[in-house]
DOMI-862746 format. One record per residue (C-alpha): residue in three letters; x, y, z; residue number from 1; chain. Coordinates in steps of 0.1 Angstrom, whole numbers, always signed. Layout:
% residues N
<ALA <X Y Z> NUM A>
...
//
This chain:
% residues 390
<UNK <+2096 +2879 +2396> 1 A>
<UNK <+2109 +2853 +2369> 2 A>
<UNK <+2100 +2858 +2336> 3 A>
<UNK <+2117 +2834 +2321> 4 A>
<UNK <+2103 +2811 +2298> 5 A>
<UNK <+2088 +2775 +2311> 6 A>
<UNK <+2094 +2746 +2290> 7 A>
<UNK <+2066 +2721 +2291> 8 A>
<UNK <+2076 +2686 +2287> 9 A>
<UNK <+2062 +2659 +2263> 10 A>
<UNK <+2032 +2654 +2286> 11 A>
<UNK <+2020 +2686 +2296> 12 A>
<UNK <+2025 +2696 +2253> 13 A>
<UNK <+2005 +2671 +2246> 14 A>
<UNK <+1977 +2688 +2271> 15 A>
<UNK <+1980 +2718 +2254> 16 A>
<UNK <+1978 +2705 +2220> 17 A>
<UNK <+1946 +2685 +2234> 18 A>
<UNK <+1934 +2719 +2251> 19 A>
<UNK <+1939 +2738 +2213> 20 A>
<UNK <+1922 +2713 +2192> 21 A>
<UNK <+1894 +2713 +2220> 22 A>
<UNK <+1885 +2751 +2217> 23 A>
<UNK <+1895 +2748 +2176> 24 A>
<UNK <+1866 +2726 +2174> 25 A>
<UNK <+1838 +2742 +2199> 26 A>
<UNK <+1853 +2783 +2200> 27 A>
<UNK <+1840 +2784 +2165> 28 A>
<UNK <+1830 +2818 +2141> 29 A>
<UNK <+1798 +2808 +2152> 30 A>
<UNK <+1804 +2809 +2193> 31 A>
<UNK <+1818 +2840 +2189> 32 A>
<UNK <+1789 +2857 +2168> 33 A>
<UNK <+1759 +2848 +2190> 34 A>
<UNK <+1779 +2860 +2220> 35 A>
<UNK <+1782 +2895 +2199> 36 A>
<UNK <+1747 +2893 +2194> 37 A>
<UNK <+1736 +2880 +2228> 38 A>
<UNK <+1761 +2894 +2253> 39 A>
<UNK <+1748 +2861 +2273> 40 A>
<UNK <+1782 +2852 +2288> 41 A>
<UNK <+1774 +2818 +2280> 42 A>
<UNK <+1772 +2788 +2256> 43 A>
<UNK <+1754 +2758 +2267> 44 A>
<UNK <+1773 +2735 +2239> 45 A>
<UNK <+1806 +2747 +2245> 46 A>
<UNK <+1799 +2746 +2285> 47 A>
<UNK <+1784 +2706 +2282> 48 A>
<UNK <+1814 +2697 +2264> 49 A>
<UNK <+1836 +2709 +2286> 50 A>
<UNK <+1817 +2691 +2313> 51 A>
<UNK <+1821 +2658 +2293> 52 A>
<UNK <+1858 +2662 +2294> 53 A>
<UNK <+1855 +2669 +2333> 54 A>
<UNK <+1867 +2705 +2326> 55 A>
<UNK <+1839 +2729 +2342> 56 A>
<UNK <+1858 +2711 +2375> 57 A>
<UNK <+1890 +2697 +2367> 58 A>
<UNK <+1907 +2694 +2401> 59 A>
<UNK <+1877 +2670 +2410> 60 A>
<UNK <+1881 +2630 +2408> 61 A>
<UNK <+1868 +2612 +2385> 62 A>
<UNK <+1843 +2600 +2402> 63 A>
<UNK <+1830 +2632 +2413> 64 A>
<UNK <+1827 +2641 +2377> 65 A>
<UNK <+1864 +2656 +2368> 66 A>
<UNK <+1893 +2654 +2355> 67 A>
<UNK <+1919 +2651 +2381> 68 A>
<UNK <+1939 +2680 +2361> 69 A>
<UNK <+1974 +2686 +2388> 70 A>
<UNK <+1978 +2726 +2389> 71 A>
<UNK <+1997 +2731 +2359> 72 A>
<UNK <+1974 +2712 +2336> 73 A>
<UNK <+1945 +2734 +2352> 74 A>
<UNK <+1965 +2768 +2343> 75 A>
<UNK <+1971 +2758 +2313> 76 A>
<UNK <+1933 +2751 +2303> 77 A>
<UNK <+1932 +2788 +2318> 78 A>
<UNK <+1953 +2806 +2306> 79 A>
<UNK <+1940 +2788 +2271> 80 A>
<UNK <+1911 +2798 +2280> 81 A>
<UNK <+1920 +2834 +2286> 82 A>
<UNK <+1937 +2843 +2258> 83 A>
<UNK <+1905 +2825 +2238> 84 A>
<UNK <+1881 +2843 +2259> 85 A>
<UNK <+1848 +2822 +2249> 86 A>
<UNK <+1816 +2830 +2263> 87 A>
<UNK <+1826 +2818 +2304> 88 A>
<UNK <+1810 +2843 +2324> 89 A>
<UNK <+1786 +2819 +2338> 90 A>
<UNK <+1814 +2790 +2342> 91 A>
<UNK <+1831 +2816 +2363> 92 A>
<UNK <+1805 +2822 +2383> 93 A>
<UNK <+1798 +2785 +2389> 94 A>
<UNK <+1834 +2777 +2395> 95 A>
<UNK <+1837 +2804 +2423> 96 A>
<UNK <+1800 +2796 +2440> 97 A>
<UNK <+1805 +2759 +2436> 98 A>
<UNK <+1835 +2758 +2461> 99 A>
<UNK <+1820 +2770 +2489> 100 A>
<UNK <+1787 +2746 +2482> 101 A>
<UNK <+1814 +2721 +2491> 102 A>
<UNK <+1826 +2736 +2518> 103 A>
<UNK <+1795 +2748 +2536> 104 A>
<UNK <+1767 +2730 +2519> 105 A>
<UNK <+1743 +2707 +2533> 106 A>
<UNK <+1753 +2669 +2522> 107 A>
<UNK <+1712 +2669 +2508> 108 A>
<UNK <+1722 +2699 +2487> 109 A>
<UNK <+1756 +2690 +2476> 110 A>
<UNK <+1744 +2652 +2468> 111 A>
<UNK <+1713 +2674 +2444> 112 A>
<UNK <+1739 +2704 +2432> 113 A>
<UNK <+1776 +2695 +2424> 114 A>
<UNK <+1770 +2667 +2397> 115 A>
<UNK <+1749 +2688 +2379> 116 A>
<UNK <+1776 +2714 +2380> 117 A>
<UNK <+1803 +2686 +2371> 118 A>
<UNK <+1782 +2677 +2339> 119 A>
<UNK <+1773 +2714 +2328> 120 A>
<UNK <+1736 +2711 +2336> 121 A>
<UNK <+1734 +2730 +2367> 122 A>
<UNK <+1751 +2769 +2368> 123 A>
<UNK <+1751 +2789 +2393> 124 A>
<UNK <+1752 +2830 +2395> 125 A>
<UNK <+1764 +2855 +2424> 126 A>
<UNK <+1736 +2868 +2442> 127 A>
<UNK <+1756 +2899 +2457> 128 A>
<UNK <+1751 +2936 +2446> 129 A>
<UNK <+1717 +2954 +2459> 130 A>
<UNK <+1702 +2986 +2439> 131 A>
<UNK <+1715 +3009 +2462> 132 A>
<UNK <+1743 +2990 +2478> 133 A>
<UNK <+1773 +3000 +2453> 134 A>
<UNK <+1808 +2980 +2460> 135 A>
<UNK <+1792 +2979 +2500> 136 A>
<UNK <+1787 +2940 +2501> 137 A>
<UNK <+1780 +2945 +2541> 138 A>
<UNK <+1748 +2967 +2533> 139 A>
<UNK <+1729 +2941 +2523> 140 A>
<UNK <+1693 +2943 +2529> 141 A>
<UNK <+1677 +2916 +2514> 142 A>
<UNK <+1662 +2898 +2542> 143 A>
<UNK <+1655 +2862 +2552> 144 A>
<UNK <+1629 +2853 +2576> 145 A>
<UNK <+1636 +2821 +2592> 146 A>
<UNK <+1596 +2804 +2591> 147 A>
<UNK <+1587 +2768 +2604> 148 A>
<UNK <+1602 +2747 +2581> 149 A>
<UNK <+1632 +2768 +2563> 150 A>
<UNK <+1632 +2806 +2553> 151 A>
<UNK <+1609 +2834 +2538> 152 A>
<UNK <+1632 +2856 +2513> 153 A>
<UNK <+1621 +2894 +2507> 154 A>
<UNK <+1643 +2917 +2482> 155 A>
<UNK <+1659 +2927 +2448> 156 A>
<UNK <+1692 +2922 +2439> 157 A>
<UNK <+1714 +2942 +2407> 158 A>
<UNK <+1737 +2928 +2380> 159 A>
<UNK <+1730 +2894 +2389> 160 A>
<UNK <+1749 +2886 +2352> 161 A>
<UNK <+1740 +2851 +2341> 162 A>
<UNK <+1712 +2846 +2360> 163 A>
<UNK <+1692 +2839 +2334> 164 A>
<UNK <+1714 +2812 +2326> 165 A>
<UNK <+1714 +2792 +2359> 166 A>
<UNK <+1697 +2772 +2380> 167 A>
<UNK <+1705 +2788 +2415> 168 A>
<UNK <+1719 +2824 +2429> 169 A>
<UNK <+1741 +2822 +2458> 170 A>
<UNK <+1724 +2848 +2478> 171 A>
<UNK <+1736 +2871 +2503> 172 A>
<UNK <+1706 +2878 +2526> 173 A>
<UNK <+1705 +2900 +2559> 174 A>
<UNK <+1695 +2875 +2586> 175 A>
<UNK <+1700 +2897 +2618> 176 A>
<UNK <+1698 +2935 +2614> 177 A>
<UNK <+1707 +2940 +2652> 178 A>
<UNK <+1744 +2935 +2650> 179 A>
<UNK <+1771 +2956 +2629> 180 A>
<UNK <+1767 +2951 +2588> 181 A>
<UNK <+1791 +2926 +2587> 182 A>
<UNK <+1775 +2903 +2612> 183 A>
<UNK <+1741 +2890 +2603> 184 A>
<UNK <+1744 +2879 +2571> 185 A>
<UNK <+1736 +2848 +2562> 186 A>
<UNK <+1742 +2824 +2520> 187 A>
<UNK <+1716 +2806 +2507> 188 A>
<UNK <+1718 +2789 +2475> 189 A>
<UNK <+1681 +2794 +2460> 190 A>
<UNK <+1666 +2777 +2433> 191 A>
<UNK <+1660 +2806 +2407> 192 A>
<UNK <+1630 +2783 +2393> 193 A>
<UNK <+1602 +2791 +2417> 194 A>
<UNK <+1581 +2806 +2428> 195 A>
<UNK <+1579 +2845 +2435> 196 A>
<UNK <+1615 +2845 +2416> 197 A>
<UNK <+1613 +2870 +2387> 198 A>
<UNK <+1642 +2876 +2361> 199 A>
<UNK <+1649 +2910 +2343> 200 A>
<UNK <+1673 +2913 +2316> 201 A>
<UNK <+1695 +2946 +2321> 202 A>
<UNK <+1714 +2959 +2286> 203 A>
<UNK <+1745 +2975 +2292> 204 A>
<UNK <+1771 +2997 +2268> 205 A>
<UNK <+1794 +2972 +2264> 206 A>
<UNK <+1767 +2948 +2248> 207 A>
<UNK <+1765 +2923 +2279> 208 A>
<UNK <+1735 +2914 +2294> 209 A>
<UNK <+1733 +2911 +2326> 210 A>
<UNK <+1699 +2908 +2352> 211 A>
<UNK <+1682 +2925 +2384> 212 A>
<UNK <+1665 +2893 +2403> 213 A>
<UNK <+1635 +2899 +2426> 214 A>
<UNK <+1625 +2880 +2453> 215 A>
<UNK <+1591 +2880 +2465> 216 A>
<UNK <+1580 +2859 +2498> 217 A>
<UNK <+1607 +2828 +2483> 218 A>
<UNK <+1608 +2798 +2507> 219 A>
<UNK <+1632 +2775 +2507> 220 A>
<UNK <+1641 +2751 +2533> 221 A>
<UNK <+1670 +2750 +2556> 222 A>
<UNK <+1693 +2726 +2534> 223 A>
<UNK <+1695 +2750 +2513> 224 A>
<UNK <+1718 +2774 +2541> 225 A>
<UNK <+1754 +2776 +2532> 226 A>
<UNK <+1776 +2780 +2561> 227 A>
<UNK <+1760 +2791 +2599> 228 A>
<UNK <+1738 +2814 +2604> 229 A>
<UNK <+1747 +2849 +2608> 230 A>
<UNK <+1782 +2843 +2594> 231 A>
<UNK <+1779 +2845 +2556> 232 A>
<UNK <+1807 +2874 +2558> 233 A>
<UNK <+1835 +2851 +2561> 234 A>
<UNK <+1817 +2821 +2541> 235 A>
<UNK <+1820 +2845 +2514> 236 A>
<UNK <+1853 +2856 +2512> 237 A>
<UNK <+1867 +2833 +2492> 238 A>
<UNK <+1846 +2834 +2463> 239 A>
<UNK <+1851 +2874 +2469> 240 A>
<UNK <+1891 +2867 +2470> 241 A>
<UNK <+1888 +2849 +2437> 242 A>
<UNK <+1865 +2870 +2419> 243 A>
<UNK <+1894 +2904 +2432> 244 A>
<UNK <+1924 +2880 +2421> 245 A>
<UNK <+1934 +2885 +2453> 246 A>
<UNK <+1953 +2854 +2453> 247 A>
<UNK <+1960 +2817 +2435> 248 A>
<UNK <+1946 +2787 +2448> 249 A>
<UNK <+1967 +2761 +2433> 250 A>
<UNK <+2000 +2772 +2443> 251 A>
<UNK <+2015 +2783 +2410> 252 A>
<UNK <+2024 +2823 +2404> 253 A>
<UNK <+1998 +2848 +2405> 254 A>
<UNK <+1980 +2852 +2370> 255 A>
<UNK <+1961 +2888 +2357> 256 A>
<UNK <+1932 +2894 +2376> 257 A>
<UNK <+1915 +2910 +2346> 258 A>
<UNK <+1925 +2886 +2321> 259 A>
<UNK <+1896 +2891 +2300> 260 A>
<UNK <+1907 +2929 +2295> 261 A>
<UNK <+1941 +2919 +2283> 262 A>
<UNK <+1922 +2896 +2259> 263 A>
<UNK <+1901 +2922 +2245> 264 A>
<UNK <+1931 +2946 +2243> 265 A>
<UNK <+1948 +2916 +2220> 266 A>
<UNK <+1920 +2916 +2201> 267 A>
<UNK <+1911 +2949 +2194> 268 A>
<UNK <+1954 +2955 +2185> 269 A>
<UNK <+1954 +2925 +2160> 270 A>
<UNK <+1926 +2943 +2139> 271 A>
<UNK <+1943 +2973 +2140> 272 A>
<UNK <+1971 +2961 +2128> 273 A>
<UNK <+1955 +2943 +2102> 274 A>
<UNK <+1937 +2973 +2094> 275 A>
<UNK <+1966 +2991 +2084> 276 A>
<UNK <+1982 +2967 +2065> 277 A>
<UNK <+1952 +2970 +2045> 278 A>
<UNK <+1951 +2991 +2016> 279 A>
<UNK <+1922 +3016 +2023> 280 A>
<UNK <+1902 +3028 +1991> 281 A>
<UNK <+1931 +3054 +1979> 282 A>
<UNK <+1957 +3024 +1979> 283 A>
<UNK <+1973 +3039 +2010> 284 A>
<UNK <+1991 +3015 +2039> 285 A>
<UNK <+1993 +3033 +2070> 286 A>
<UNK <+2011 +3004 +2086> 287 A>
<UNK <+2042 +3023 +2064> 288 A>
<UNK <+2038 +3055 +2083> 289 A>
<UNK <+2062 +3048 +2112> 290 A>
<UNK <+2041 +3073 +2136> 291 A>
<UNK <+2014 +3043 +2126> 292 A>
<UNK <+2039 +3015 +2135> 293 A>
<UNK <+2051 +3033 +2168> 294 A>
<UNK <+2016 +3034 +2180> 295 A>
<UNK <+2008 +3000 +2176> 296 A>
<UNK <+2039 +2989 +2194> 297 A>
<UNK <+2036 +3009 +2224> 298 A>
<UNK <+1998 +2989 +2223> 299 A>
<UNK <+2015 +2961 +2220> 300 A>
<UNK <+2041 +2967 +2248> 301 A>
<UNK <+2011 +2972 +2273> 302 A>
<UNK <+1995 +2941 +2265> 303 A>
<UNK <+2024 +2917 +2274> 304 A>
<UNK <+2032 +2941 +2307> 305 A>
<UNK <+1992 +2937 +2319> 306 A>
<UNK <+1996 +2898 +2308> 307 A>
<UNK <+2024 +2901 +2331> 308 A>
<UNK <+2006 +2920 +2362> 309 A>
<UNK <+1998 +2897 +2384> 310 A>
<UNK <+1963 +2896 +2408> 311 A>
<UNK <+1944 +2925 +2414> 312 A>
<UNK <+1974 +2946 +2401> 313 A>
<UNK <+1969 +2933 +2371> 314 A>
<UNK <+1927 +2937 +2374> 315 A>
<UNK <+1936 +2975 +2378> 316 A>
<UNK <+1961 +2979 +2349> 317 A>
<UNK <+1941 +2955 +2322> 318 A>
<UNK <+1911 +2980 +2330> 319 A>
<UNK <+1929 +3014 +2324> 320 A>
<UNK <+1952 +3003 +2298> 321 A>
<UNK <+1917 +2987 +2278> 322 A>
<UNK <+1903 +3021 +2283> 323 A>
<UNK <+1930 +3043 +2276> 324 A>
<UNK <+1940 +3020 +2243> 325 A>
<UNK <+1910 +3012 +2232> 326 A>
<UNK <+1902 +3055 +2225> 327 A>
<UNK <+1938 +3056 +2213> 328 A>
<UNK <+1927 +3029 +2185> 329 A>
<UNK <+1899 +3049 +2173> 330 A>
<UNK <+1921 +3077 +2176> 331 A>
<UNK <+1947 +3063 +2148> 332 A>
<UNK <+1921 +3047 +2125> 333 A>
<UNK <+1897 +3078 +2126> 334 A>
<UNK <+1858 +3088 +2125> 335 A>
<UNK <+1851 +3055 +2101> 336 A>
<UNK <+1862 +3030 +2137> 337 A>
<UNK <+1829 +3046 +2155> 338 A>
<UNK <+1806 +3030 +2129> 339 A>
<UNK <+1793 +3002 +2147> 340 A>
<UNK <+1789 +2962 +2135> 341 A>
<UNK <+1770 +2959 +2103> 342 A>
<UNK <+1771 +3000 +2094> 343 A>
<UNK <+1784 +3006 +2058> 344 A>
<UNK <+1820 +3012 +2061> 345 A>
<UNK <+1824 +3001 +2096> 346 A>
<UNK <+1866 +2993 +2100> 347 A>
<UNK <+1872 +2959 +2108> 348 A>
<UNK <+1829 +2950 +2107> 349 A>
<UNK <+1830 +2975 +2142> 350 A>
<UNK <+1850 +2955 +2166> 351 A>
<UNK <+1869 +2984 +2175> 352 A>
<UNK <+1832 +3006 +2179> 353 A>
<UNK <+1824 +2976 +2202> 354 A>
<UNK <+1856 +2974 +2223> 355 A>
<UNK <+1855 +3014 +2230> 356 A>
<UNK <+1821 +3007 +2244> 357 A>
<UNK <+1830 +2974 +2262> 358 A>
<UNK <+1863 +2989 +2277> 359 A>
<UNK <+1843 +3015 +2298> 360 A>
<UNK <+1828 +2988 +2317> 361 A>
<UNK <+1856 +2973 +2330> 362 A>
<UNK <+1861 +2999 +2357> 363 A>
<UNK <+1833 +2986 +2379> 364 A>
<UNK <+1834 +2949 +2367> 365 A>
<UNK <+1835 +2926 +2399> 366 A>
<UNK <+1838 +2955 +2423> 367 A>
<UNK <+1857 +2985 +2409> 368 A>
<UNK <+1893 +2997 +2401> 369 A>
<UNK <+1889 +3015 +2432> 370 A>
<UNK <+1882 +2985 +2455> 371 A>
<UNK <+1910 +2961 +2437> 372 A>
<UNK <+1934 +2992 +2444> 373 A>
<UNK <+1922 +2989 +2480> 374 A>
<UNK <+1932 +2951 +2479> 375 A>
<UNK <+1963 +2958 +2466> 376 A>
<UNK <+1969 +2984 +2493> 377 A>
<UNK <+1959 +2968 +2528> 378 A>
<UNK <+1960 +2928 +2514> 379 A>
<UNK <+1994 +2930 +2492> 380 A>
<UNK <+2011 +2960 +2505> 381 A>
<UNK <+1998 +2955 +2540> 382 A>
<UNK <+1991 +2994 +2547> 383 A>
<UNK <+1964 +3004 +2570> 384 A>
<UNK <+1930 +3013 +2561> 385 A>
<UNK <+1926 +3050 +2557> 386 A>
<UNK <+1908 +3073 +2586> 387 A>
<UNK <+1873 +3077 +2584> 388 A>
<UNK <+1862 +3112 +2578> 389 A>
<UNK <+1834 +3127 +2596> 390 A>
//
């Protein structure tokens, strides 16, 4: 792998430059402090103004509301928007759903859905994990009824996260439960706007909200179907692919498949380090202890080898480093880095409280560190699935 250094030329600077003053001006304080409040994944001014710039889908023409970005002005708007990290959980949700709305939708529903998504005004969430279904995508059970006229939908579904943000779910309904679980499934896009469609918010430790969806007798017509009938396995595995990192779509070099991990790692090292250069109330700098200073740089060795991981590797290694560094952190800086945001005394006004309790989360994130392990196994590696037992 090279590791060299690419040197952008007076063009693609100027991008980045344009890309930097973009996320100066709408990444503000105040972005940041309603997502730490809301854990919403999501800010609709941010997201609009993104959509103005033709950003939300930037390999699109401009007529089909995008930018035309070639692939190296698109990585560079994501990795800017990595290291960043605004609130995009529900762009990425729409920017993985979207494609296959192209590819498999209806021409009535793409002519109603994609420049809505183009402009920001229509988001779109995965509709995947059941209560009782785990990382087993294949054991769906929600069921759709094919009725005169369309389809009847019947079922729940579990950390649907920005649902509550959209306008449709890309659902993954059973269809045909006859055949083996990975036959009979069949992707609807549904409206999350009507009726028999109900919305619960879901708290979680790290702060992020994220939703179970219920689905009570929901029709919705035929146009609505993405891909054939019976066959929503393999119209789903790309969105899957992309959510695993399991590999890049525009040609370039792999990036970090848990690029928001390596972000909060980043974070969460730059105010420790600025917490001990601070003097603490008995005039002491600990950044002068050099077991201090070692510590931090070992920190700050993992974060530019996860940057470095590419794909699912680096979804596995962002997760356990975030955990493992994130205890370390409030190891070094002691009992006062539990107080949480807004406690008297809290170090650094909690942030390293919050990213001990965010960091935990990360294992099971888009399927778990035990599924992206199994991607790197039998997709990267190419070994054979393991024997069943029993």
């Amino acid at each position: 792998m090279d590791f060299s250094a690419f040197e952008l030329d007076d063009e693609l600077r100027n991008f980045w430059i344009e890309v930097n003053d973009f996320f100066d001006q709408h990444a503000t304080d105040e972005v940041y402090e309603e997502e730490h409040r809301t854990g919403s994944g999501y800010n609709n001014d941010l997201h609009e103004a993104m959509g103005k710039r033709g950003w939300l889908t930037p390999a699109w023409s401009l007529d089909e509301g995008g930018a035309e970005l070639d692939a190296l002005r698109q990585r560079l708007l994501k990795l800017e928007m990595d290291r960043r990290d605004p609130p995009h959980v529900t762009l990425s949700t729409t920017s993985m759903t979207v494609a296959v709305v192209r590819a498999n939708g209806s021409e009535k529903l793409k002519e109603k859905v994609l420049p809505g998504v183009a402009s920001g005004q229509i988001r779109i969430c995965l509709g995947y994990t059941e209560p009782d279904g785990g990382s087993d995508l294949a054991g769906v059970r929600t069921k759709a009824t094919r009725v005169d006229g369309g389809w009847v939908i019947n079922g729940a579904k579990m950390f649907t996260t920005g649902a509550h943000n959209c306008q449709y779910s890309m659902l993954v309904t059973r269809t045909n439960p006859d055949v083996p679980k990975h036959r009979g499934i069949t992707i609807f896009l549904v409206p999350l706007d009507g009726p028999g469609v109900e919305i619960q918010p879901i708290a979680t430790l790290g702060g992020e909200r994220t939703n179970a969806v219920f689905y009570d007798n929901v029709f919705i017509d035929d146009d609505h179907r993405l891909g054939p009938v019976d066959q929503g396995w393999a119209v789903m595995s790309a969105p899957l692919d992309s959510e695993h990192g399991v590999k890049a779509a525009d040609g370039l070099a792999e990036i970090n498949g848990g690029a928001p991990y390596e972000a909060a790692l980043r974070k969460l090292l730059f105010h420790a380090v600025r917490w001990a250069k601070t003097p603490d109330v008995e005039g002491i700098v600990h950044f002068d202890k050099p077991e201090v200073r070692v510590q931090l740089a070992e920190i700050a060795l993992d974060v530019e080898t996860i940057r470095n991981a590419p794909g699912p590797m680096g979804r596995v290694i962002s997760s356990e480093k975030l955990i493992e560094r994130s205890a370390d952190i409030l190891d070094l800086v002691g009992p006062d880095a539990l107080l949480p945001r807004g406690a008297q005394g809290a170090v650094e006004d909690g942030i390293l409280e919050w990213g001990n309790r965010f960091a935990q989360g990360t294992a099971i994130y888009g399927g778990t560190t035990d599924v992206a392990r199994n991607i790197v196994a039998q997709h990267m590696l190419k070994l054979p699935r393991p024997p069943k037992i029993g």
